[in-house]
C-alpha positions in Angstrom: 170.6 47.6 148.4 172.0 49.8 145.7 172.6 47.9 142.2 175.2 49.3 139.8 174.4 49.1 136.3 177.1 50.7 133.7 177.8 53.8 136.1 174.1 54.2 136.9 172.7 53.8 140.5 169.5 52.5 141.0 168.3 52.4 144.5 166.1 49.7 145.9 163.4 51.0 148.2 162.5 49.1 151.3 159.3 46.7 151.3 157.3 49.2 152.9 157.7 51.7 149.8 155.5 49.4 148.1 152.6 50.1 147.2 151.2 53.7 148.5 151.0 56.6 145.9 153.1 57.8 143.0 154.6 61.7 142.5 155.1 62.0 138.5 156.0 65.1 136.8 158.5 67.0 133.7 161.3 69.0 135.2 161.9 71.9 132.8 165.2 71.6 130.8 166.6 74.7 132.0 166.7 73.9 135.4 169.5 71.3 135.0 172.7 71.0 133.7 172.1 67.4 132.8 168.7 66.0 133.4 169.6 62.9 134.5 171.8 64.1 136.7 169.1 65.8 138.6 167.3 64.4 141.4 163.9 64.7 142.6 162.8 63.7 145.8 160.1 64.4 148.9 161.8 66.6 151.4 160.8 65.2 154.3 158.5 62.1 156.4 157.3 63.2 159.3 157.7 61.0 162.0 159.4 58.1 159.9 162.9 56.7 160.3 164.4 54.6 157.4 167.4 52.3 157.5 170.0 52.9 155.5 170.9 49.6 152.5 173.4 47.3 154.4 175.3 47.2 151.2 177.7 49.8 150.3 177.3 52.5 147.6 180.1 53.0 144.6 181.3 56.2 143.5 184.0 55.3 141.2 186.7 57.2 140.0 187.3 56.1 136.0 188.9 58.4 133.7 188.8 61.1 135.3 185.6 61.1 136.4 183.6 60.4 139.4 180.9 58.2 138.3 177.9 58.4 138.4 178.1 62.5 138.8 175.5 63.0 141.3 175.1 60.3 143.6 171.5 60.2 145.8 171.3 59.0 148.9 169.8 57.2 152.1 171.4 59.3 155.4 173.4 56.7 156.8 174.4 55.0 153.5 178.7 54.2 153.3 179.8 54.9 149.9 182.9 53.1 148.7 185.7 55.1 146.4 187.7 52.9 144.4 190.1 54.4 142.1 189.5 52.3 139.1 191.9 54.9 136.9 195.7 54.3 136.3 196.6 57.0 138.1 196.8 58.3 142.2 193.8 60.1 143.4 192.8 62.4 146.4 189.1 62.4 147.2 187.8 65.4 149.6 185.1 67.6 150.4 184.9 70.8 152.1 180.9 70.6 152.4 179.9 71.1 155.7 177.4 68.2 155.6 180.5 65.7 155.7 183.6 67.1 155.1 187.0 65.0 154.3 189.7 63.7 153.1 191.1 60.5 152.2 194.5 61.5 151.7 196.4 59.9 148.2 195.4 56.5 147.1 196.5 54.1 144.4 195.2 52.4 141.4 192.8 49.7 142.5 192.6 50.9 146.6 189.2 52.3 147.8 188.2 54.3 150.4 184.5 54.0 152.5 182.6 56.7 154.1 179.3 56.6 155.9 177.2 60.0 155.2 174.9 60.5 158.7 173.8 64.0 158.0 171.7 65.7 155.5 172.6 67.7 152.8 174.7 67.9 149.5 178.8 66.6 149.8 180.6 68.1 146.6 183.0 65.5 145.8 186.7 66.9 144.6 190.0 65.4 144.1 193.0 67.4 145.2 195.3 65.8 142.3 192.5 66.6 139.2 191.1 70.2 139.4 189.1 68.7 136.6 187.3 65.9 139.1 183.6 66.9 140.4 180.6 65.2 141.9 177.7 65.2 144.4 176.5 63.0 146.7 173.0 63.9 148.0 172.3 62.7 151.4 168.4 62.4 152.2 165.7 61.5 154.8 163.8 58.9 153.1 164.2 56.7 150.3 160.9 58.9 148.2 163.6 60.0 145.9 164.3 59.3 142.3 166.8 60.0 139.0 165.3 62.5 136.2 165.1 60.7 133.3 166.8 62.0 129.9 163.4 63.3 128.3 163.1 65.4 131.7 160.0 62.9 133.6 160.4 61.3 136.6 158.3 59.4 138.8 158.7 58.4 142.7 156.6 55.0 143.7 155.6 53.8 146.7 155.1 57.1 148.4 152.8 56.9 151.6 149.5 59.4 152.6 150.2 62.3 153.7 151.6 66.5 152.6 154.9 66.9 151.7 157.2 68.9 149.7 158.7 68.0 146.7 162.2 69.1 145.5 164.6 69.5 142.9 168.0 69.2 143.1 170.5 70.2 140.6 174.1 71.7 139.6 171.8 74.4 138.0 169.0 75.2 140.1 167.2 74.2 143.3 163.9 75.9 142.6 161.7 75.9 146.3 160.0 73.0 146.8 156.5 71.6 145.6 153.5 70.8 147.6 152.1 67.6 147.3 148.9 65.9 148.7 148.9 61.9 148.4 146.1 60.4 148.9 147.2 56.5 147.5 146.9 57.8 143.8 149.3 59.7 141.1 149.8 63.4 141.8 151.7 65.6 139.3 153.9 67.9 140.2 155.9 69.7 137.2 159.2 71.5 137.8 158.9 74.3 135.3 161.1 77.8 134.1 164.3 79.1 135.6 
């Protein structure tokens, strides 16, 4: 169940994300536009499917924004769209990982939208050229926010190889490998 604190997201991982190991690391500052608007997250679990939080996720639109910028998550999370601005907007995408378009709506409507495949959805608005965001759609809740200072840290991650990745307006450097074993492993996002 996603929790909305002052335009940030935090995601809530499923009970079975406890415990298990944790991927910590820095992501270099010139990899991102915004650091915290980059996310980090493991590629791919073999084998596992995850549900997708029974409770809607917000991308709102407030002054002119969509907020938060970059939006991770779940495949198969809905994501509302209200319009909490004073003015009409027109939400699309042309992303071929979920394209659409909701079409003109008013001051304190919303729009919902369930994101089944994987990939990023750049969100635009066909009133205000000004208007971008992202929602990244993933396989697994092993994903996490970079914090301001550049760290970041994913809990709960279960044994096994995987790859690591970085996602950003600035870069998308090839993933990481990472070995977890029920320990920490680092795994630093360096240089351009």
């Amino acid at each position: 169940m996603p929790l909305v604190l002052a335009g940030t997201v935090l995601v809530r991982l499923p009970a079975a994300a406890a415990g298990g190991g944790k991927i910590f690391g820095k992501v270099d500052a010139a990899l991102t536009v915004d650091p915290t608007d980059a996310i980090v997250y493991v590629e791919d679990v073999p084998g596992k499917t995850f549900a997708p939080p029974t409770e809607a996720a917000l991308v709102m639109q407030r002054g002119m924004q969509f907020l938060p910028h970059v939006l991770p998550i779940l495949r198969g999370t809905t994501v509302r769209f209200p319009n909490a601005d004073r003015v009409r907007h027109n939400v699309f995408s042309p992303s071929s990982a979920k394209p659409f378009n909701f079409g003109i709506y008013y001051p304190r409507e919303a729009r919902e939208l369930t994101f089944d495949k994987l990939g990023v959805v750049t969100l635009l608005c066909n009133i205000h050229e000004q208007m971008l965001g992202y929602v990244v759609v993933l396989q697994n809740p092993f994903f996490t926010r970079v914090a301001a200072d550049g760290s970041y840290a994913i809990e709960g991650v279960p044994d096994g190889k995987y790859i690591v990745g970085l996602w950003s307006e600035r870069s998308s450097p090839p993933g990481r490998p990472a070995v977890v074993r029920g320990g920490p492993v680092e795994i630093p996002f360096t240089g351009p």
